[in-house]
N, C-alpha and C positions, 0 to 999 in steps of 0.2 A: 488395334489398327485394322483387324479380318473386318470386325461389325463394321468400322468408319468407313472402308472402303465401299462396302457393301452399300452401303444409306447411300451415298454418292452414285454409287449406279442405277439404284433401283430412282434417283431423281431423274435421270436418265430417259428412262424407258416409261411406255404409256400405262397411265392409270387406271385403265380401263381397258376390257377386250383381249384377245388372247395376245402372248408375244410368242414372237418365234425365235428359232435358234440365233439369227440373221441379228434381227435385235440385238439380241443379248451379249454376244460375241460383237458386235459396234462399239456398244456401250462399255465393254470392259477395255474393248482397244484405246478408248476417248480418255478413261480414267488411268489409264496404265501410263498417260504420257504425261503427266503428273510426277513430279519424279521423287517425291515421300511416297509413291506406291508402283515404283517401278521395278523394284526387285520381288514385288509379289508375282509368283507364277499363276502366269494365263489362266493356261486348262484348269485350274485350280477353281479360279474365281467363277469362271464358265460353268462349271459343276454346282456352283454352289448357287450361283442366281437361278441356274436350272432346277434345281430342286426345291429351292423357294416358290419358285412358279408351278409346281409340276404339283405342288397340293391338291389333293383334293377333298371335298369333305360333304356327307350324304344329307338331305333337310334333315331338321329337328320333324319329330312324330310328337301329337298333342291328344292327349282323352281328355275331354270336357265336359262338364254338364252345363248342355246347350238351354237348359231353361234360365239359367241362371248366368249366360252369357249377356253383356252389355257392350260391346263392340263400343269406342269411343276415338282412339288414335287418329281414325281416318277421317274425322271430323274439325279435328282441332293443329291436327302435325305443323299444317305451313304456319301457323298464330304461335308455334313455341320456339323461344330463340335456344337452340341447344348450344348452349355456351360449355356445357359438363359433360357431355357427347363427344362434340366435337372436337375438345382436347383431349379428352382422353382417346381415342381412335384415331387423333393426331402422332400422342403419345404411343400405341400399340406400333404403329407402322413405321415413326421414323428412329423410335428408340427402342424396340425392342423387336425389331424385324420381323413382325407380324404377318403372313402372307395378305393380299386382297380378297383371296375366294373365303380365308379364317375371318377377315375382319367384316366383310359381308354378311358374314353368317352369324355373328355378335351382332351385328345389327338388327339384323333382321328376327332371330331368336327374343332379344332383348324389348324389340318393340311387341314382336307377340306378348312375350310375359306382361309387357307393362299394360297391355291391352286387355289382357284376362282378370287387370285388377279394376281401376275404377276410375274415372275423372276427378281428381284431386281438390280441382277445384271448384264441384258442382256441391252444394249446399245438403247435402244428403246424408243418412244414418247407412252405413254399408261396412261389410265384414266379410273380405274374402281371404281364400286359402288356397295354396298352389305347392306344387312340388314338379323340383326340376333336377333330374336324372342325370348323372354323367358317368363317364369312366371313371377310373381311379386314377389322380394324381394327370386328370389331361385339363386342365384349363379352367374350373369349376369359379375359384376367384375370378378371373379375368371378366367371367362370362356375370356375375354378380356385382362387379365393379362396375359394367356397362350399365347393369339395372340402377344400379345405387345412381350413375350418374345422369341418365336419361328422368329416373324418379325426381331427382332434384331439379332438374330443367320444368318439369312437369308441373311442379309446383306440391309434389311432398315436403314438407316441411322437417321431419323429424325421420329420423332414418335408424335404428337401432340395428346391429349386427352380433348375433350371437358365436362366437367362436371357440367354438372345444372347451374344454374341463381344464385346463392346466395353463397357467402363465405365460407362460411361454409359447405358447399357439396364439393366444389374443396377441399377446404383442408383436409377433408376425404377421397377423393378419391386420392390426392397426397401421404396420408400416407399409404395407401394401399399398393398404387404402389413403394413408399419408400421399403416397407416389401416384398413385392412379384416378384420388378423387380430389382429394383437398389441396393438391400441388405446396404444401408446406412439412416441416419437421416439428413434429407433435412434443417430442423430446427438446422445450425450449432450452436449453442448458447445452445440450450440445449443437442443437443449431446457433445458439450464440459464442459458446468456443469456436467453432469453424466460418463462423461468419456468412453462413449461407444457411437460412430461413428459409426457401424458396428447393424445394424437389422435384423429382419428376413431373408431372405436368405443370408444375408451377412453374418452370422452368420455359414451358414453351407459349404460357399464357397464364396472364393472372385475371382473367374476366369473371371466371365463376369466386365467389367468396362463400365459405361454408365454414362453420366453425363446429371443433371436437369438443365434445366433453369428458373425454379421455386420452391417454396420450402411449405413444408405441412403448415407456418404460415398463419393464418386465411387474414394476407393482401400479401401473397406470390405470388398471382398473377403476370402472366409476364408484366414486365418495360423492356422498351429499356436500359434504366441505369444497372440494376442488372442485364439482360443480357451480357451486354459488361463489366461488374465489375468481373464480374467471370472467365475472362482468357481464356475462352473455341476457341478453335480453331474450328471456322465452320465448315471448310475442315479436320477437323479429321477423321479419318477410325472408331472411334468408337460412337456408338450411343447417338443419344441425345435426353431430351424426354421433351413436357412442358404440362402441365396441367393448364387448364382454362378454366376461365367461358366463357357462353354464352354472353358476354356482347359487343357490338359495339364497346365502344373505347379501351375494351381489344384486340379484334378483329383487330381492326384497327390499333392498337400498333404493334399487333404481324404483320402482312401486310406490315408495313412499315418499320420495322426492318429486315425482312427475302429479301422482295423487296431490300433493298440494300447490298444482298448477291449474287445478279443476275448477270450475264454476258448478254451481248449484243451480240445478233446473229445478222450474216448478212443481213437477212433480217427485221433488227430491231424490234424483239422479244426479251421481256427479260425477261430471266428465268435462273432458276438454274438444271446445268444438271448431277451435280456429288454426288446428296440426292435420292434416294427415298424416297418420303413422306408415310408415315401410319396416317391417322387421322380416329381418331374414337371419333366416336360421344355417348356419354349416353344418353340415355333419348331421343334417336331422335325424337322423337314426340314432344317435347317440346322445343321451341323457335329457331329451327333450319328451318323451314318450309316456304318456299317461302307463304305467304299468297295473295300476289298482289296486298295489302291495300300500299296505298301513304304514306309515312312516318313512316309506322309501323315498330316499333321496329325489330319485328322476320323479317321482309324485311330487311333489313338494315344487322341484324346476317346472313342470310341467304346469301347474296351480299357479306361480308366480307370474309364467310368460303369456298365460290365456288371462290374467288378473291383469296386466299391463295392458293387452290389446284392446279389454272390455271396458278402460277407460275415455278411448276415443270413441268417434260416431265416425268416424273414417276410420277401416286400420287395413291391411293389407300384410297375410302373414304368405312368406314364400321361404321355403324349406329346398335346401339343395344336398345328395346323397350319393352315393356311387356305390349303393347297396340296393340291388331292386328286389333283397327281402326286406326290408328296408319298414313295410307296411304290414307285414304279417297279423301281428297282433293290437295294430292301431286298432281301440275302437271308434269305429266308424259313427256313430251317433252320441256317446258320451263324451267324445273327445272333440274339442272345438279346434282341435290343429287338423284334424287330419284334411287332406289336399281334395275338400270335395266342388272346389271350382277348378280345377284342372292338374294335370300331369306331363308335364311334357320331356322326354328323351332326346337327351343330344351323344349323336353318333358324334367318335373323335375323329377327327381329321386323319388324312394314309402317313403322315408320318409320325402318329400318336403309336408307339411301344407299346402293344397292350398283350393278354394271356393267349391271344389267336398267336402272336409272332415266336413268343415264349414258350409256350407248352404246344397249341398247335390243337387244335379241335373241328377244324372242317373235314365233311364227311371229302374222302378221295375217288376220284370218281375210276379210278382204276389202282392197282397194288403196287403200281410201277412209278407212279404219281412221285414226284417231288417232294418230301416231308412239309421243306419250306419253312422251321422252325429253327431259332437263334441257339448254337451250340453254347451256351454262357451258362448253363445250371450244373452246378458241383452237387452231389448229391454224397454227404461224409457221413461217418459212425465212428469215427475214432473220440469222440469223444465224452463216450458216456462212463469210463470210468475216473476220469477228471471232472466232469461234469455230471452228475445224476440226471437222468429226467425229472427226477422227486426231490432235486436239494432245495434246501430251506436254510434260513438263517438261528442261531442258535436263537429261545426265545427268552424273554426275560425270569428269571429265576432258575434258569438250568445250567447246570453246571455239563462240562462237554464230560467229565471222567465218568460221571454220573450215565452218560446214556448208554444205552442199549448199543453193540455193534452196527447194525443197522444204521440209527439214526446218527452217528460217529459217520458213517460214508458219508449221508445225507446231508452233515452240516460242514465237513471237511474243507476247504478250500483249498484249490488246485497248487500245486507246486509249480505248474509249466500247464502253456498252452497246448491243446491239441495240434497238432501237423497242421491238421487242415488251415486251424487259422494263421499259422503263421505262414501259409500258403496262399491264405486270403490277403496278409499283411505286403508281403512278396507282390501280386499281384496290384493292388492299391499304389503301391511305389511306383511300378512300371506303367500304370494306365495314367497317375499328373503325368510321367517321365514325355509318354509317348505324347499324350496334348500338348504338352512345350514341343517337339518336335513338328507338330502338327500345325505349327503357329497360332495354337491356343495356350496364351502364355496367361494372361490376366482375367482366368477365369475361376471362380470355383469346385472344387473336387470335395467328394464327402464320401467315407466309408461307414457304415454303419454296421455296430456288432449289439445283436441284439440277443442275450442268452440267457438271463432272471432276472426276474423281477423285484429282485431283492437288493438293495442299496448296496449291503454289505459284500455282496458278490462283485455286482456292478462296481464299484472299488476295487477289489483287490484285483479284479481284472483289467482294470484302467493300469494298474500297475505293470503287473505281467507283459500287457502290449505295452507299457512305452519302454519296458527294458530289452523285449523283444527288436519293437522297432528301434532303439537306440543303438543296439547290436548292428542293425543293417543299416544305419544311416552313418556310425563310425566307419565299418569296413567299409561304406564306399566313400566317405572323404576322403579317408588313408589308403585308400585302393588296395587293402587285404583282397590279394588272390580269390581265395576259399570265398570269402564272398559274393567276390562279384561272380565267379561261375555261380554259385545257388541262383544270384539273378541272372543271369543268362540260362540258366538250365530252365527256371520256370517262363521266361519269355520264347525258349524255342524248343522244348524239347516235351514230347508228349510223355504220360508214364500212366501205368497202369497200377490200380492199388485193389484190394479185395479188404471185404470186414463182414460179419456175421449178420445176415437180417434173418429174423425167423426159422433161425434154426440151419439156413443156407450158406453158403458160402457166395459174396458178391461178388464178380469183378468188373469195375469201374476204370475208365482211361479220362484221366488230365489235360484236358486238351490244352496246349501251350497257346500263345498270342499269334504266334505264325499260322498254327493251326487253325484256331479262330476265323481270322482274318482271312486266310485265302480261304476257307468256306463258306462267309457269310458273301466274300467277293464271289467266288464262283455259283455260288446256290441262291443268294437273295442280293440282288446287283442292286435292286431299287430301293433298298429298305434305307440304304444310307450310301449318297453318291459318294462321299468323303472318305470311306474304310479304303485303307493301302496296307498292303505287308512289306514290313520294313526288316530291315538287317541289324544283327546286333550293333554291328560295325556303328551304325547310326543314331542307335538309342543311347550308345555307354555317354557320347559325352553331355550326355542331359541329367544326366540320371542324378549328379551330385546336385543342380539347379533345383530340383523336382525334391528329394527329398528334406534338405534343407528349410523349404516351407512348411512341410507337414507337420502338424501339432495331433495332439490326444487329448482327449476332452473327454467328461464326465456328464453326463447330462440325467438331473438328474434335482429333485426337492433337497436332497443335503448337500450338493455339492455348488461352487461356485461358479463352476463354469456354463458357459452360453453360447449358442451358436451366433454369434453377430457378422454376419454376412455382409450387413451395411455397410460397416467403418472400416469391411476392405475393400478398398476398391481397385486392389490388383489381383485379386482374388482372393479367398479363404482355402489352404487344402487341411482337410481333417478326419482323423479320424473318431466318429463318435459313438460312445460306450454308454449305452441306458435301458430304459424299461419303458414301463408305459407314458413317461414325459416325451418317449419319440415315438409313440404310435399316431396314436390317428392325427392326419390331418397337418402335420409342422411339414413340412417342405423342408429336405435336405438339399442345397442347391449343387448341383453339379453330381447327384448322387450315381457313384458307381459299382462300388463294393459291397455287398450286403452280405454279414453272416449270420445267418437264424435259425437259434434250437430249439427256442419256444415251444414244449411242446402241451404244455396242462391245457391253457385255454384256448381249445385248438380254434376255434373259429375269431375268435381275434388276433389272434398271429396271422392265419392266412389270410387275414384284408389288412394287414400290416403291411404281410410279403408283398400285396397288390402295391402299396405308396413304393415297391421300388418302378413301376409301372411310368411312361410320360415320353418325354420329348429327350431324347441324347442327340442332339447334331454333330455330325461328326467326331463320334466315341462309339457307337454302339457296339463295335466289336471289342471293345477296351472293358465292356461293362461285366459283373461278373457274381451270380447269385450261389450265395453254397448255403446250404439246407440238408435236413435230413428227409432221408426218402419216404419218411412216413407225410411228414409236412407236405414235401409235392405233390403227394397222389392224392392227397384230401384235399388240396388247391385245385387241380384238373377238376376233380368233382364239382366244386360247387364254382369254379367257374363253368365249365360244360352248363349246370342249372340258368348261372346267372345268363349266360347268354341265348339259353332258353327261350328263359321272360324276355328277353327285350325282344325277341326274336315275336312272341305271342303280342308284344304292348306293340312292336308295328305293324302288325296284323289287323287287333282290333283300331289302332287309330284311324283305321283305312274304313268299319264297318260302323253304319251308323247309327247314331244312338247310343254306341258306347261308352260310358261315366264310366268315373274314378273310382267309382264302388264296386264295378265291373270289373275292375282291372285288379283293384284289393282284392274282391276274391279267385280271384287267377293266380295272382300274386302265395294267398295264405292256401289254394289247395293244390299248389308245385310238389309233385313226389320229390323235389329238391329238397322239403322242406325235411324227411325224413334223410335224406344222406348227413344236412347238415347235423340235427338234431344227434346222430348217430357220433359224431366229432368232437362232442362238448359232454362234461361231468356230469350225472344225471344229478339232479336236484329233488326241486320238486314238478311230480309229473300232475301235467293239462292234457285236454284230449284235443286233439290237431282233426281236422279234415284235410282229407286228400284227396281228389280227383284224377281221372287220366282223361278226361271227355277233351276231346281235339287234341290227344298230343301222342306223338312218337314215344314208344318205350324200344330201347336196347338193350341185349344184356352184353355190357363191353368188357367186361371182366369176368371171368369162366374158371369155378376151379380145373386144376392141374392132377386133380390125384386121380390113378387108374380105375378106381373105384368107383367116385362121382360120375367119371365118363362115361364109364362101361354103364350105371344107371342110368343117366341121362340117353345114352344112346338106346335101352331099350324102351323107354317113357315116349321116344321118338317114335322105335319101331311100331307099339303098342299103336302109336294114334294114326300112323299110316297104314298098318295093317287094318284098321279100324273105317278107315276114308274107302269110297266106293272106288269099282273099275272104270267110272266114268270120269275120267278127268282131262283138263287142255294139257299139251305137252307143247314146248316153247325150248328152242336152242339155250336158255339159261335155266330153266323152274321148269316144274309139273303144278299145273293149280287145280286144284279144288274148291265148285261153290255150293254153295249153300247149305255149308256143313254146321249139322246142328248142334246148339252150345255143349250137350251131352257129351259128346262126341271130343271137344275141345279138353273139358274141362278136368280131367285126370291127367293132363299134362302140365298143367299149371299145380296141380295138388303136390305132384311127386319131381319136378324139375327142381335142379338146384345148381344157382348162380354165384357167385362168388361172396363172403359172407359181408363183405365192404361193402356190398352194392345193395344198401339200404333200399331205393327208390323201384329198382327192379324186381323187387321180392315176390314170385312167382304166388306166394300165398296171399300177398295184400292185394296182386293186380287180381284173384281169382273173386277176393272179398270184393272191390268193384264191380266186378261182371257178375255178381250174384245179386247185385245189389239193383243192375242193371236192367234184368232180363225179369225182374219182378217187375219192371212196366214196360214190356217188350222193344228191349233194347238188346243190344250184341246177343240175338238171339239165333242169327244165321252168319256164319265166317266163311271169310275165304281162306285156305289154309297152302299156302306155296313152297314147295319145297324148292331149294334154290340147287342146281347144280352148274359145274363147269364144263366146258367140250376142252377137249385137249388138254385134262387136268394133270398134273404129276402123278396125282395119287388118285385112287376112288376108293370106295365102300359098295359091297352089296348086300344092301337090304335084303333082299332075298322074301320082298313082300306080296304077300296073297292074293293084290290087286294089280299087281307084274311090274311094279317099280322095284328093280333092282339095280345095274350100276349107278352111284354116283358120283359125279367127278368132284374131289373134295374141293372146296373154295381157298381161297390163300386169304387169312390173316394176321398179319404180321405181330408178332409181338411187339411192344413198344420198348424198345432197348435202356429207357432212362427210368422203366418201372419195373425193369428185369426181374422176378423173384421165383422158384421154383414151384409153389404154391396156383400163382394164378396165372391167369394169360391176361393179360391187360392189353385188349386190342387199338395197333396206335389208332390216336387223335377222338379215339371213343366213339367211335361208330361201329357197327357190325356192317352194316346197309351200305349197299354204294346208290347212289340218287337215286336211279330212276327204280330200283325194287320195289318201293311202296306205291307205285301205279300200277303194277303186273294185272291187279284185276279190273282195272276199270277198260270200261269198251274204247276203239278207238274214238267215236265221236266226243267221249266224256273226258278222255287225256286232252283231244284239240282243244274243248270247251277249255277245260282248264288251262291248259298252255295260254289262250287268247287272254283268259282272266286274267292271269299271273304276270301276263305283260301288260293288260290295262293298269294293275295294280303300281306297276314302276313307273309305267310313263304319270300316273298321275303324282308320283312323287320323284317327277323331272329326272326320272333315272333310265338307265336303259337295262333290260334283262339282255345277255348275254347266253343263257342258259339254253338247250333246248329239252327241257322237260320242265313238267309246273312246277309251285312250289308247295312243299308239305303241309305247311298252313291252310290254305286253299282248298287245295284236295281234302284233306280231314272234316274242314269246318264248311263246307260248301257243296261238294262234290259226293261222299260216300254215305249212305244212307246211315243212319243212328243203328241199325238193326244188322249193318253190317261190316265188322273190324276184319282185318288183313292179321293172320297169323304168319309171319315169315319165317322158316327152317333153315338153316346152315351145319352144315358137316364143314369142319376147318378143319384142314389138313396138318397133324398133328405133330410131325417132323419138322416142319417147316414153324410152329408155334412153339417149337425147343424140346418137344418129349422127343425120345429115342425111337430108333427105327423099327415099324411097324406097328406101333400104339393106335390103339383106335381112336377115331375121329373125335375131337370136340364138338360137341355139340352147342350152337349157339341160336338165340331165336329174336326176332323183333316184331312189335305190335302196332300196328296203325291204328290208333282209336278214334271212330268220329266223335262229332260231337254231338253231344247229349240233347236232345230238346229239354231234359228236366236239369237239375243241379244236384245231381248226384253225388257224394261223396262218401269217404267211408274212413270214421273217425277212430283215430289210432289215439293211444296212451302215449305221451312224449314230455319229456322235462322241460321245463319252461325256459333254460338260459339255450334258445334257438339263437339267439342274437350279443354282439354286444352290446345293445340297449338293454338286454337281461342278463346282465354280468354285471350289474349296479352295482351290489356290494364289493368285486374286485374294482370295478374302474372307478368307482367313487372314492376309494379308500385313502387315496393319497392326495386328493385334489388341498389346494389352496384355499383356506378358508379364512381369505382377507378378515384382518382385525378394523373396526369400526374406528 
């Protein structure tokens, strides 16, 4: 009834143009006197149009290679009748509450892309390649559905959709497309039991007609037989679309079936020249990637999908990812995918949930700063003696009395869950509970527990929970006491727990749902107008409602269970138990629970942990990630990287001239690329190049032990003792210029940063600047030491050049990476903004301030800032010959050592940019990525029978 009322108001109000409060509050008065929606509360409603309207969302960024631009759209737009357009964006906004600034921006994103491909229907041999960038889990289908559907208005004919490794993601993404393109149910069988053929946009118009050659059933996959069974005339003028997996002899099905659609040219080519092809690829990063390995699968996928394109004289290949290492090891001239007519990045809309809201990574422009970061990560260890990080399943021929003690842990299966999850379980009950209160009664809830990969486990743990949850779903029909206090003590009562990392001793606090709630209400008031702290009193009588629907489900190649979301449509609540059938890419709908131990293939777990990432309206405080604290800190990292890159790809889409091959190798020489590589099993090792030309290095993590410190502080002393008596002195830093590399460079030799922090590795960044200054580059520094006035604490140097007190700096330790070992500085900055200007002249900060505002206004934004932006400054502004050394003494008391410990020492490096392309090629193992985890992720794919 919340959506219906909603549609109803927003017919209301103008289509166009800003509304104001005035409005809004008319329009909910007008609806409210309707009296099926007169017991809904006001302010309620008022809140909720209000933050529909209150979206905002930043342009998409495009890198191109303008030689091979053909601009067309603008020639032809008013001659095409968008009949597949304009229901579907009919469809976005009346049925699935779409804002107008989102649907604008699907527009206009989707006409680009379709611009950067080709005229469909000009008579011509053409092969283009594109790659489009998003968040994780923010809209990626919607934004591809728009493509799919404007391509077919345009006159593509044949439309193929590659969607993930496993079953059950095609058939997700086919029913999508059911709903959003084809407006019918592909699943004839059950649209004739229900008597309704006709779906989402069929529903609100049947003028576009497109036919599938597969269908949303979990074995739907394309067959040559069900191909040619269905009547469909290839040479029809109207579209046709097939969705499917990544899989070889699916691949090779479809190949030899469309192959004998070809015609025979004279000069014994044979192609088909009366289709344009649109293939799009999801997930491109995943199993579509030429690797070069002999027999390997994604070789083989990769041979197949360039064998399909190379049959048309029209094709159009567009790849969509939400990994912007994504390109690392594409080759760029062997491989016919990679995206070298264009790339384009779409920023998510302000109320897309992404790792900024969650972990929290903006530099703070002062210590006192607001975190601003969603209190919802459990960070547990209770459960590695139920759980091994190393367990495995017994293998065939081995007997369990037969093994080793060891391997006896490792194959064990648990007696009982760990605390934490049946804390996670506790939790999942309370947050349907709280959405049926919340007048989200007919919607979807999904918990996801995500622990091995192993079938056999995944089983007996399906088990564990549902007799766990069975236990809390009887005590609360039968209103056993003891029970229901457990849930009332985890909806209001905080608790503190401790467990062993690293030799330490933790302690962690539980934050209760009241807690939550009035924090995200008091500290982030805009992130969700909806969040209320509610009284027990109010949740008990839901609670029997709420868990009575919740089911347990196995998800999973042996088991039979499925997540079908369709065929409820008063909602699904679930909790769902798997491996890799729930990683990349399937959409959990309503997902709130997540628990994940995942820890062997670290870097596919933690873009797993991202799909809990998206849109929660009115839940976000109900949402709730428990993880181990190893998994989070390798998450911050290479998110910290990933938003890097996009941070560098809106840079250069601003400089021109810059191609996709530009941007690849920015892309492959990210000192990210060595945190990630540090996360994953070493294999077989390749040599990586790395660059630091135009980019910010911190060291944000700083070992903790007396010992490191007290070195590092003399390594300090050494290179200020070192630096002349002539230097600026400024109410925050002392600077030093034109200090010569020499000079520098035994601080880089003998520094030492925390051993996690791959990318900052004092000895690699030295190999760069040696590698540099051999064609006179970073051959003169400026070296800043940063002090405070009015500090708690100082240090004196007691240096030769007369720099002695300094006022130590404050930074914080970050509380949710507590460990006694390192300082893990929050949000991963050392820097606060404006530090890395200290040496530029006043006239060259203006310069830059003006640039850095031309740069947003040309991308209709406005800077708010008043200092430039880093990008800028590095790649524009400081000469190649001269990098910013930045010094920090952190006040050591205050970063948890005991009273009077000397100062940490922390450093950070502004490097310009290179005029040459320097790099400095490190030994590293090749599974950088999941697209190099081929043999795990391939392992259990579906390898449909003929």
């Amino acid at each position: 009834m919340i959506q219906q009322v909603i549609k109803t108001i927003r017919t209301l109000l103008p289509s166009t143009g800003s509304i104001t409060k005035e409005q809004i509050e008319e329009a909910v008065d007008n609806v409210l006197i309707i009296p099926i929606y007169k017991e809904i509360d006001r302010n309620f409603l008022i809140r909720e149009i209000e933050s529909l309207y209150n979206i905002r969302m930043d342009d998409f960024r495009i890198i191109e290679a303008e030689e091979r631009r053909r601009p067309w759209i603008g020639d032809v737009k008013a001659d095409i009748k968008w009949n597949f357009w304009n229901r579907y964006r009919d469809y976005l906004q009346i049925e699935k509450n779409y804002s107008d600034i989102v649907l604008n921006q699907i527009d206009k994103l989707t006409d680009r892309t379709l611009d950067g491909l080709f005229n469909p229907s000009e008579n011509i041999i053409v092969s283009k390649r594109g790659l489009v960038v998003g968040q994780v889990q923010s809209g990626k289908t919607s934004n591809y559905t728009g493509l799919i559907s404007k391509a077919a208005d345009a006159g593509f004919r044949l439309i193929i959709v590659l969607a993930g490794i496993h079953n059950n993601l095609r058939s997700q993404t086919q029913l999508r497309l059911d709903e959003g393109f084809l407006g019918f149910d592909t699943q004839h069988q059950r649209a004739f039991d229900k008597n309704g053929v006709t779906i989402g946009v069929g529903k609100l118009d049947q003028i576009g007609i497109a036919h599938s050659l597969t269908s949303s059933l979990e074995k739907g996959d394309f067959t040559a037989g069900a191909a040619n069974s269905m009547g469909i005339n290839f040479n029809t003028s109207e579209p046709i679309i097939a969705v499917v997996k990544k899989n070889s002899r699916v691949l090779e099905r479809l190949y030899l079936w469309l192959n004998a659609q070809t015609e025979e040219l004279p000069d014994g080519r044979k192609a088909i020249r009366n289709k344009s092809l649109l293939l799009i690829d999801d997930e491109a990063d995943n199993a579509s990637i030429n690797t070069n390995k002999e027999n390997d699968r994604a070789t083989r996928i990769n041979e197949h999908i360039r064998n399909i394109l190379n049959l048309f004289d029209r094709s159009g290949y567009v790849g969509y990812t939400a990994t912007p290492f994504a390109n690392i090891f594409i080759p760029i001239v062997e491989d016919d995918l990679f995206p070298r007519d264009f790339i384009i990045n779409i920023p998510a809309p302000t109320n897309y949930i992404g790792p900024e809201k969650v972990f929290g990574i903006k530099v703070l422009e002062d210590e006192d700063d607001s975190e601003n970061v969603l209190p919802i990560v459990n960070r547990v260890d209770d459960y590695k003696e139920l759980i091994p990080n190393r367990h495995r399943a017994l293998r065939k021929n081995e007997k369990y009395e037969q093994l080793s003690d060891e391997n006896k842990r490792l194959v064990k299966l648990p007696d009982e869950l760990p605390e934490s999850l049946r804390t996670a379980i506790k939790c999942f009950i309370l947050t349907c509970t709280i959405r049926r209160l919340r007048g989200q009664i007919h919607v979807h809830n999904s918990m996801l527990i995500h622990i091995s990969r192993y079938t056999v486990w995944q089983a007996h743990i399906k088990t564990l929970v549902e007799n766990t949850f069975d236990f809390y779903r009887r005590g609360i029909e039968m209103k056993i006491p003891s029970v229901l206090d457990e849930i009332r003590k985890t909806f209001e009562e905080d608790k503190e727990y401790s467990y062993e990392y690293k030799g330490e001793t933790i302690t962690e606090t539980y934050k209760s749902f009241k807690t939550v709630s009035q924090t995200i209400s008091d500290t982030m008031p805009d992130v969700d107008t909806l969040v209320s702290v509610h009284n027990w009193e109010d949740v008990l009588p839901h609670l029997r409602s709420a868990v009575a629907k919740i089911e347990v489900k196995e998800i999973n190649g042996g088991s039979g269970d499925a997540l079908n979301y369709f065929d409820h449509k008063n909602g699904l609540s679930v909790i769902a138990i798997g491996g890799d059938k729930l990683s990349r890419g399937l959409t959990l709908e309503g997902l709130s629970v997540s628990y994940y131990l995942r820890a062997s293939r670290m870097y596919d777990t933690l873009m797993q942990m991202g799909r809990w990432f998206g849109y929660r309206p009115g839940y976000v405080d109900l949402c709730r990630l428990f993880t181990s604290r190893e998994l989070n800190e390798w998450f911050c990292h290479i998110t910290l990287a990933s938003e890097e890159l996009r941070s560098e790809f809106d840079y250069m889409s601003e400089v021109a001239g810059s191609t996709p091959e530009q941007y690849a190798l920015r892309v492959r020489t990210h000192p990210g690329v060595l945190q990630i590589s540090a996360s994953n099993k070493i294999r077989r090792a390749v040599n990586i190049d790395v660059s630091w030309s135009g980019r910010l290095v911190e060291s944000y993590q700083l070992q903790k032990s007396p010992i490191t410190i007290n070195a590092n502080l003399k390594v300090t002393k050494n290179l200020i003792n070192s630096l002349s008596e002539s230097f600026e002195t400024r109410h925050n830093h002392f600077l030093w210029r034109n200090v010569p590399v020499d000079l520098v460079r035994p601080f880089f030799q003998r520094f030492k940063v925390s051993e996690n922090l791959k990318k900052v590795e004092p000895s690699k960044l030295l190999d760069y600047i040696d590698i540099s200054v051999k064609s006179n580059e970073l051959t003169n520094w400026s070296v800043a030491l940063v002090t405070k006035s009015n500090a708690d604490s100082s240090y004196n140097l007691n240096a030769s050049n007369g720099i002695n007190q300094i006022g130590c700096v404050i930074r914080s330790n970050d509380k949710n990476k507590n460990d006694d070992h390192n300082l893990h500085i929050i949000k991963n900055h050392i820097i606060r903004p404006k530090d890395e200007f200290f040496d530029l002249s006043k006239e060259d900060y203006n310069r830059a301030l003006e640039r850095t505002k031309a740069y947003f206004r040309n991308q209709n934004s406005e800077y708010k800032n008043d200092f430039p932006k880093g990008e800028i400054v590095r790649n524009e502004f400081r000469s190649p010959e001269n990098p910013l050394l930045l010094l920090y003494l952190i006040d050591a008391e205050n970063a948890g050592m005991p009273a009077g410990s000397e100062p940490i020492v922390g450093f950070a490096v502004s490097f310009p940019k290179s005029r040459y392309s320097h790099s400095v090629s490190y030994a590293v193992h090749q599974q950088l990525l999941p697209l190099f985890d081929i043999d795990d992720n391939l392992d259990d794919i579906e390898d449909d029978e003929d």
